[in-house]
C-alpha positions as CSV (number, residue, x, y, z in Angstrom):
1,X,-3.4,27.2,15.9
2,X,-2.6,29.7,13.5
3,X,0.8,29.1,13.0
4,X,-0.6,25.4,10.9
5,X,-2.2,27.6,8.6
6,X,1.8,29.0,7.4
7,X,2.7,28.2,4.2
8,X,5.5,25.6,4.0
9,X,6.8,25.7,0.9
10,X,5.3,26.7,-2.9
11,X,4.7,24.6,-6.1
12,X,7.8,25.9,-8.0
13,X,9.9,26.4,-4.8
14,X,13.3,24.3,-5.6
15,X,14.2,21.8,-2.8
16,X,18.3,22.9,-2.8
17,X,16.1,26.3,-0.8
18,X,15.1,23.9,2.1
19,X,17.4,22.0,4.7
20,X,14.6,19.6,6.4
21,X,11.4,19.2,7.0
22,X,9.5,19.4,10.5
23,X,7.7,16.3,10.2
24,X,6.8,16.7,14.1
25,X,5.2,19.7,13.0
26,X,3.0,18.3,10.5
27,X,2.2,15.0,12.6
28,X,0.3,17.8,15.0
29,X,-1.7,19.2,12.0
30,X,-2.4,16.1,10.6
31,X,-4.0,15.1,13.9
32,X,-5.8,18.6,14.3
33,X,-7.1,17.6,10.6
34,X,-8.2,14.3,11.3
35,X,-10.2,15.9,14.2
36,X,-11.7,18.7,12.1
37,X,-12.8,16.0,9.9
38,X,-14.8,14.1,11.9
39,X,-16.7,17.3,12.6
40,X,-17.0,18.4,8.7
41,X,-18.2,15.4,7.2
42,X,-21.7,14.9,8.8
43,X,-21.4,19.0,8.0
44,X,-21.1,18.6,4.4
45,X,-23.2,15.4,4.0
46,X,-25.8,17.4,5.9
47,X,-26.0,19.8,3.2
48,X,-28.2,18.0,0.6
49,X,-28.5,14.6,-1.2
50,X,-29.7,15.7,-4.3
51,X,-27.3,18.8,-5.2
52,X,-24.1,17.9,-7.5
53,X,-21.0,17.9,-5.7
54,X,-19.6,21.3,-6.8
55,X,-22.7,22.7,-5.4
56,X,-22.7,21.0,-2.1
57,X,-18.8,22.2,-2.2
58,X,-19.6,25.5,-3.2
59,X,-22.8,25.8,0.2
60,X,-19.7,24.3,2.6
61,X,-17.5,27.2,1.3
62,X,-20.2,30.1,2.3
63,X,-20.9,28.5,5.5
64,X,-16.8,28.4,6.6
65,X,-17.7,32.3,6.2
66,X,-19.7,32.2,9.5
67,X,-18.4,28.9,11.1
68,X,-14.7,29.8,12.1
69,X,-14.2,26.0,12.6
70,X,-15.1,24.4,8.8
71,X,-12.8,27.6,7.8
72,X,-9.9,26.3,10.1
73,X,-10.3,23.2,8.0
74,X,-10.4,23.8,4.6
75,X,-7.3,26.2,5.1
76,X,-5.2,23.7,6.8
77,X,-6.4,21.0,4.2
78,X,-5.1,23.6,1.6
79,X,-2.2,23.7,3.4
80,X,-1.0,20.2,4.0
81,X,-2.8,18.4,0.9
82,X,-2.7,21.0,-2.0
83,X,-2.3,18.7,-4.0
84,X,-5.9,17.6,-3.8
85,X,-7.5,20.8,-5.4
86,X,-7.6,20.4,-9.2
87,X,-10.7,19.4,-10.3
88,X,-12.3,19.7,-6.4
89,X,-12.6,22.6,-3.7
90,X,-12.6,19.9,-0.9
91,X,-12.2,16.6,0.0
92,X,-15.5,15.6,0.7
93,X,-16.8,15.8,-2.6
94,X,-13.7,13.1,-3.2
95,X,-14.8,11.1,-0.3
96,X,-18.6,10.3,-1.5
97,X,-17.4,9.5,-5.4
98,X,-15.8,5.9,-3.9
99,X,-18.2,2.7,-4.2
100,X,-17.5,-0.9,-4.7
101,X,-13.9,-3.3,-4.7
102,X,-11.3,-3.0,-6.5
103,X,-7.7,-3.9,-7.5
104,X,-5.4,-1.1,-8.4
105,X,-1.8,-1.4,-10.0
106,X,0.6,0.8,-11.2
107,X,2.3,0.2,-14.7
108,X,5.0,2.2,-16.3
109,X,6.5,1.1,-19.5
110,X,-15.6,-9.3,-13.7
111,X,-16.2,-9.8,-9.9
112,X,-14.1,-7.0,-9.5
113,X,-13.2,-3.8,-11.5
114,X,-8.9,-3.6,-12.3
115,X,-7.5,0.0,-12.4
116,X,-4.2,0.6,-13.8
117,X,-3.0,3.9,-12.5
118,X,0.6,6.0,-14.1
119,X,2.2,8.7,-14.5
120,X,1.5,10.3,-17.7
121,X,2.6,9.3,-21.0
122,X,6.1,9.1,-20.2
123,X,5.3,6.6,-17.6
124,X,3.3,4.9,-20.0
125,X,3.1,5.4,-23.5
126,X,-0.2,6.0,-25.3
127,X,0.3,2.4,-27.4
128,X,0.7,0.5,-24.0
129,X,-2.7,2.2,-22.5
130,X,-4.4,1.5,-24.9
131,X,-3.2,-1.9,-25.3
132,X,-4.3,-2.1,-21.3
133,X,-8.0,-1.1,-21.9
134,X,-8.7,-3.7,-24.8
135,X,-8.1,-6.6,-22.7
136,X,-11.3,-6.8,-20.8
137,X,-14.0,-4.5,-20.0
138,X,-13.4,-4.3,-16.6
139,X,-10.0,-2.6,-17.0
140,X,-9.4,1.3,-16.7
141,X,-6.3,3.8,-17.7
142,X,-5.8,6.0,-15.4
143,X,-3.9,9.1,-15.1
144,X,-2.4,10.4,-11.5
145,X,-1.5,14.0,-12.7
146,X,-4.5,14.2,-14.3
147,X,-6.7,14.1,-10.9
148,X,-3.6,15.4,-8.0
149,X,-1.5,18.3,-8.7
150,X,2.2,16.8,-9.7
151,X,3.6,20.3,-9.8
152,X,3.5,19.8,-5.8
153,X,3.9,16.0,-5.9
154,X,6.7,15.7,-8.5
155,X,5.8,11.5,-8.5
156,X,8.1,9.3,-9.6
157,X,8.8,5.0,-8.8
158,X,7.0,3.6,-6.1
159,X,6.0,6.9,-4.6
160,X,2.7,6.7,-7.0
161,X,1.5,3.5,-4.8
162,X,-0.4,6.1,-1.7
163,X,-1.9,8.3,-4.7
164,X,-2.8,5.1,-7.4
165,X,-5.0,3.8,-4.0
166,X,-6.4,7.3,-3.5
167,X,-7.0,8.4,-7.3
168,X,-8.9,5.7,-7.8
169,X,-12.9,5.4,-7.8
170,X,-12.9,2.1,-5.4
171,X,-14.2,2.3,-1.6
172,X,-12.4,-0.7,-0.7
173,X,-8.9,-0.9,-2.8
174,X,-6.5,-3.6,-3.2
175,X,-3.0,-2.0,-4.3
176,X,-1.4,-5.0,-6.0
177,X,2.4,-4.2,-7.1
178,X,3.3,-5.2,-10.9
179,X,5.8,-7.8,-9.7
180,X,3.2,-8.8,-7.2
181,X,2.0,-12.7,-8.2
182,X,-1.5,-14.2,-6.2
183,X,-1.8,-18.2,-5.4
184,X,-5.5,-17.9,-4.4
185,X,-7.7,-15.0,-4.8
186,X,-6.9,-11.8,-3.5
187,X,-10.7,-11.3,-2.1
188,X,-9.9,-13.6,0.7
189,X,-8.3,-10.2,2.2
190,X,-11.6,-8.6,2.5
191,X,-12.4,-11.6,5.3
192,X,-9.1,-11.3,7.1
193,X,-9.9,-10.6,10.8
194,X,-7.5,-7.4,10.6
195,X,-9.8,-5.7,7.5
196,X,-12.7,-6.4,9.6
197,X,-12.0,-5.0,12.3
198,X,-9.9,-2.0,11.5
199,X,-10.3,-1.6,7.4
200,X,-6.3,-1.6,6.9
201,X,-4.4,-4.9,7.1
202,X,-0.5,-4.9,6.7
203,X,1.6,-7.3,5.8
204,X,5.1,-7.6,8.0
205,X,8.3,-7.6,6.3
206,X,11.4,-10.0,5.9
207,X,13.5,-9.7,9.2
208,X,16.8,-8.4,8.1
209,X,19.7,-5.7,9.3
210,X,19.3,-6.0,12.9
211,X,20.3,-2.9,15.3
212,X,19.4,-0.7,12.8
213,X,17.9,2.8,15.3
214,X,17.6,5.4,12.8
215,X,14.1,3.9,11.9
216,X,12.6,4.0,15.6
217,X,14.4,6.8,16.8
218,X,12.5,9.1,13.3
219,X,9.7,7.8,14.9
220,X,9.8,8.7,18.5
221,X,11.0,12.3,17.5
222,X,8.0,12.5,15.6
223,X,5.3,10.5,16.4
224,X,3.8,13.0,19.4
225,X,2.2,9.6,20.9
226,X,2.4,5.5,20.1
227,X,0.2,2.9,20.5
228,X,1.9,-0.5,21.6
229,X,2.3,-1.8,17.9
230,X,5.3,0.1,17.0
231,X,6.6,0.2,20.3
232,X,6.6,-3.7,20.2
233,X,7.6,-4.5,16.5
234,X,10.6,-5.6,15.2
235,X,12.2,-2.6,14.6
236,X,11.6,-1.1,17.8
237,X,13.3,-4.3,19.5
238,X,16.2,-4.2,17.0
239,X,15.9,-7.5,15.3
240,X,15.1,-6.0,11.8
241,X,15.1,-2.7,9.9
242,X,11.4,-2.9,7.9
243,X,8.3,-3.7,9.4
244,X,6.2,-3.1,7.2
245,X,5.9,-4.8,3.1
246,X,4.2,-2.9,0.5
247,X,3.7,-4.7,-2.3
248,X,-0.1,-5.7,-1.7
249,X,-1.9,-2.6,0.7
250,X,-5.9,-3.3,1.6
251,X,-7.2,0.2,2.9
252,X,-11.2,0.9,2.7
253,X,-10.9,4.5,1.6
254,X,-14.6,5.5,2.6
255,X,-13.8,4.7,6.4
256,X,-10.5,6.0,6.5
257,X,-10.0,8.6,4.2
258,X,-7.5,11.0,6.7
259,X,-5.1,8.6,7.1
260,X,-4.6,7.7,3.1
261,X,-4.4,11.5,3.0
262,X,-1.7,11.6,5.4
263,X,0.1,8.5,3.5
264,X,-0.1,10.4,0.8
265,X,1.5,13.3,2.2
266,X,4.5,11.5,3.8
267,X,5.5,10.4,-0.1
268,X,4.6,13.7,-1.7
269,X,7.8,15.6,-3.3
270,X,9.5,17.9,-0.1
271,X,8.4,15.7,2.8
272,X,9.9,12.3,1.3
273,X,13.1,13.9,0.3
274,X,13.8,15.8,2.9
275,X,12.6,13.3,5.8
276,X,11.2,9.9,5.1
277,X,13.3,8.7,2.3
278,X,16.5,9.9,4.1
279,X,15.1,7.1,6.8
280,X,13.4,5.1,5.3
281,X,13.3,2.5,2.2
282,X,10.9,4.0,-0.4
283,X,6.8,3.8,0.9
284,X,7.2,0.8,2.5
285,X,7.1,1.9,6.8
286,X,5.3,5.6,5.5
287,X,1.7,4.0,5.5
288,X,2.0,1.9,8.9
289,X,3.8,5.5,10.5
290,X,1.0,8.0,8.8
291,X,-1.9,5.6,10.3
292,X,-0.1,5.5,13.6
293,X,-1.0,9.1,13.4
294,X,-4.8,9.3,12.9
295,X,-6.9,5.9,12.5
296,X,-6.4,2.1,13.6
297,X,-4.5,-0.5,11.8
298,X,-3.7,-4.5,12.3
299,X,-0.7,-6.4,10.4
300,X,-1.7,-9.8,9.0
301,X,-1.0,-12.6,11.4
302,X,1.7,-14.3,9.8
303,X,5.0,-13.1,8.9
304,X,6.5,-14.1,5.4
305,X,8.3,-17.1,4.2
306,X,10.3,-17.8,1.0
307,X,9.1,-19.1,-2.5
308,X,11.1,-20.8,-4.8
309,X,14.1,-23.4,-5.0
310,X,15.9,-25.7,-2.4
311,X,19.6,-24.7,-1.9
312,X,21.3,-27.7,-3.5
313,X,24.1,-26.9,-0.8
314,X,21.9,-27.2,2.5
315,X,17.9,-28.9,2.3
316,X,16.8,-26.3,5.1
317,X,17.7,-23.2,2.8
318,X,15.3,-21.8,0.3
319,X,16.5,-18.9,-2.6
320,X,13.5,-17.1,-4.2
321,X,11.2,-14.8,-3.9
322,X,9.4,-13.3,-0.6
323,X,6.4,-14.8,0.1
324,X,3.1,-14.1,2.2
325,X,0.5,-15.8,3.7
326,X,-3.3,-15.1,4.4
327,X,-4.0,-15.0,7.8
328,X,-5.1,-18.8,7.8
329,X,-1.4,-19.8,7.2
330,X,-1.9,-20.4,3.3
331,X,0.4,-19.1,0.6
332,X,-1.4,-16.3,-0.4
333,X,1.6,-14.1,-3.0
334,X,4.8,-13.6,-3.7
335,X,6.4,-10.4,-5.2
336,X,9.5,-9.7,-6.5
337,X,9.1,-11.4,-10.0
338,X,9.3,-14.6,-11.6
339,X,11.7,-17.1,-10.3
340,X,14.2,-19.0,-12.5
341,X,12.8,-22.2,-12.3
342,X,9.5,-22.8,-12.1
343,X,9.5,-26.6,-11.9
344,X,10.6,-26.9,-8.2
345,X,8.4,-24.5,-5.9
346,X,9.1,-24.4,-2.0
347,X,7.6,-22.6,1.1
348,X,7.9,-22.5,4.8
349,X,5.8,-21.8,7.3
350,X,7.1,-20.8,11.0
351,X,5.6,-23.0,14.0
352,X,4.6,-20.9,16.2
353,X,2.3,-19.1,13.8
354,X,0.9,-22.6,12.6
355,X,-0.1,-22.7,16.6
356,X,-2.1,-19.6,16.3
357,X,-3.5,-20.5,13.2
358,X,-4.7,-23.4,14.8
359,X,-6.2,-22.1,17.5
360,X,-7.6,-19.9,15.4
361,X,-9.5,-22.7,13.3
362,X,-10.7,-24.6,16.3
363,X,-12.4,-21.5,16.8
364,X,-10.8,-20.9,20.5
365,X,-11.5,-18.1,22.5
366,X,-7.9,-17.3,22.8
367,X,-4.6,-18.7,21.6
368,X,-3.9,-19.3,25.7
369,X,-5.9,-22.4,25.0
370,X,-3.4,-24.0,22.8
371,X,0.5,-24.7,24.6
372,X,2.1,-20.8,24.8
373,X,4.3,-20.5,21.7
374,X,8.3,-20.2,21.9
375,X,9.6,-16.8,21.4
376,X,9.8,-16.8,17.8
377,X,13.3,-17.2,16.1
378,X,13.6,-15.9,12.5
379,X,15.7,-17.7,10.1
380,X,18.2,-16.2,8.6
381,X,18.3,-14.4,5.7
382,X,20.8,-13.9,3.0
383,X,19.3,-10.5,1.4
384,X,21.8,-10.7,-1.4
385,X,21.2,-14.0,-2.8
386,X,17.4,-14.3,-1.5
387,X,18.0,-17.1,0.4
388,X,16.4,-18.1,3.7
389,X,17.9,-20.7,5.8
390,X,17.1,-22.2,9.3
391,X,13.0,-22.6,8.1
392,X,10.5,-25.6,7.5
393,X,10.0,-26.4,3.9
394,X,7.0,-27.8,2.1
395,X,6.5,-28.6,-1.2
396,X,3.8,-26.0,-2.9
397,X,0.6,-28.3,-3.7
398,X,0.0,-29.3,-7.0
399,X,-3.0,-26.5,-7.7
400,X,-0.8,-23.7,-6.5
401,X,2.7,-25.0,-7.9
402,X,0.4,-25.0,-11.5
403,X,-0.7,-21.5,-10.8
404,X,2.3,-20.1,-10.7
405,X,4.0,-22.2,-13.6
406,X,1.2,-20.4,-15.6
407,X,2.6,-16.8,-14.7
408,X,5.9,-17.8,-16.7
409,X,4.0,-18.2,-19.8
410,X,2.0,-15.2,-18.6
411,X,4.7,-13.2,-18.4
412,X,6.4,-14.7,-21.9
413,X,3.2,-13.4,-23.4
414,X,3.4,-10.1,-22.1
415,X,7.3,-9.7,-23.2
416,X,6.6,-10.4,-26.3
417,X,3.8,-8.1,-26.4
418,X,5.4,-5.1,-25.3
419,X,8.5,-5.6,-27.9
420,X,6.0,-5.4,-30.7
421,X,4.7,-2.1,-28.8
422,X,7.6,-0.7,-28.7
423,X,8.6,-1.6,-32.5
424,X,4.7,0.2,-33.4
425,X,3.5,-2.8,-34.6
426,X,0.0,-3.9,-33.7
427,X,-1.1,-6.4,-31.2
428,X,-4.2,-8.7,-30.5
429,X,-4.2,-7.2,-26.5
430,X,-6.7,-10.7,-26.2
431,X,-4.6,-13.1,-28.5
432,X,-2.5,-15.5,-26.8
433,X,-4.3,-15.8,-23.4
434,X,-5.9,-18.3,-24.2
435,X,-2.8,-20.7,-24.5
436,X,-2.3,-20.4,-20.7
């Protein structure tokens, strides 16, 4: 046990120094952790409800002195999440500051609250945040390196997603991409059967690259044991190379705080270059893998479908965007961007998932009820031009198809907007909206 508590590697240690990373290594401390954990917390919350959290932090630190196991984990938590100690001494105190729902995005140059999390001013520029907070009230700025330590971190691109959803003040976070686009609203997530039951719904992937290994063979040399999620996924069955899409990620932070740490960890600065990025494609599989590790998770039932045009050249192709639906079968968002054209808005929607979706509705005890679905046989895509072919295709309904005409002119707005930013010029943050 006391070889978890060696150091790995220091803040200003340079990465050419380092050949690889044992992730195997730190799987089994991350599981010791999420152990230690659940015997901490009822620790610290036991100390007091009425003392400030630096005090409450400061009475855990003097008891570690005479309980050898709350000093076993605030020394491995210094050890694998350093990164969490700059304005805190543990992560407790971080754990009881979360309350309420939330969206968070990240951006570089009233039901719910919006946080808009970045980099530091080089991300995004002074002019642009403060554009950001005058559009509404319930908008807030908020700086990563300001709360985690980026001297161990080093963020950069999408590996600010694990830390925006941890950084921010929300229990139950909604990480919505900025290319990411809704057709309904994205509460309906907090009522999908997966959230319910396990606080951390994913969203499945496109299917494409089959036989690619070096994804599932990563993880069996460093997942010490699997449920039968990965062992069964695409992937693992060498039909696809992703699993796992990232642009929306539902995690309720309160109940499942170890695993976001662990998320977190897989993108920080030596343990995504040295390992996961070498493997795999940005954050995308890091958060399904790191809560493989320590806590339940479900994926959404349906897999995704295309939005956008009809191939001109073949009425059973769609090119577009990648789209998702809500675990009733309904086109919930697309990311990805904008489209070209907006007038002509398609969809598909596999059959066998409309079968469990209807059994699902008819409030069945089991999808047995219903006629046993085919194996499932994914279109094909064409990842270069965006194209699926080989799918069922229906037109977008009206309410929708309007919906996401109105992000064009959204999105016009906000062009324009951030050209007059960047010339210093001043702009109304609430004119224009009101045109959409």
């Amino acid at each position: 046990m006391a070889g978890m508590l060696k150091q790995d590697y220091t803040k200003t240690q340079k990465i050419v120094t380092m050949l690889a990373v044992d992730f195997a290594w730190i799987s089994r401390k991350e599981q010791v952790y999420k152990s230690l954990w659940n015997h901490v917390l009822p620790i610290y919350q036991s100390l007091g409800t009425t003392l400030r959290p630096r005090d409450k932090e400061a009475r855990l630190q003097e008891l570690a002195k005479t309980r050898p196991e709350v000093d076993f984990f605030l020394r491995l938590e210094q050890r694998l999440f350093p990164w969490i100690q700059v304005r805190r001494k543990t992560s407790m105190s971080l754990h009881g500051s979360f309350h309420g729902r939330g969206f968070v995005l990240c951006g570089g140059d009233k039901q719910f609250q919006m946080m808009v999390s970045h980099m530091g001013e080089n991300d995004l520029s002074p002019e642009r945040q403060e554009y950001i907070r005058q559009m509404t009230n319930d908008i807030e700025v908020l700086d990563i390196t300001y709360h985690l330590d980026n001297g161990y971190l080093k963020l950069k691109g999408w590996t600010i997603k694990p830390f925006a959803i941890l950084a921010s003040k929300f229990e139950e976070a909604i990480f919505i991409d900025a290319d990411t686009y809704f057709l309904r609203s994205p509460e309906v997530l907090f009522g999908d059967p997966g959230y319910l039951a396990t606080g951390a719904p994913f969203f499945y992937d496109r299917t494409i690259l089959p036989g690619w290994r070096k994804g599932p063979d990563w993880i069996r040399a460093n997942i010490p044991s699997m449920s039968n999620i990965p062992q069964t996924s695409r992937p693992f069955r060498g039909t696809t190379a992703h699993e796992r899409e990232s642009g929306v990620v539902v995690i309720n932070k309160r109940r499942w705080l170890p695993a976001l740490f662990s998320v977190c960890k897989m993108n920080s600065f030596w343990e995504r270059d040295l390992s996961a990025y070498q493997t795999f494609y940005g954050d995308k599989e890091t958060f399904y893998i790191e809560f493989e590790l320590v806590e339940p998770y479900a994926f959404v039932r349906n897999y995704g479908g295309v939005i956008g045009e009809l191939n001109p050249d073949d009425d059973q192709s769609i090119c577009g965007a990648q789209m998702h639906l809500d675990y009733l079968g309904r086109p919930l968002w697309w990311n990805s961007g904008l489209v070209g054209n907006q007038m002509n808005r398609e969809l598909f929607i596999r059959n066998d998932e409309m079968k469990e979706n209807l059994a699902y509705e008819l409030e069945l005890d089991s999808a047995d009820e219903l006629p046993p679905p085919e194996e499932p046989v994914d279109p094909v895509w064409d990842y270069m031009r965006g194209c699926m072919s080989g799918c069922e295709v229906e037109a977008l309904p009206e309410d929708e198809a309007e919906l996401a005409n109105s992000y064009v002119v959204m999105d016009k707005i906000s062009k324009r907007a951030d050209s007059l930013i960047a010339q210093h010029k001043n702009v109304d943050p609430k004119g224009d909206w009101d045109t959409i």
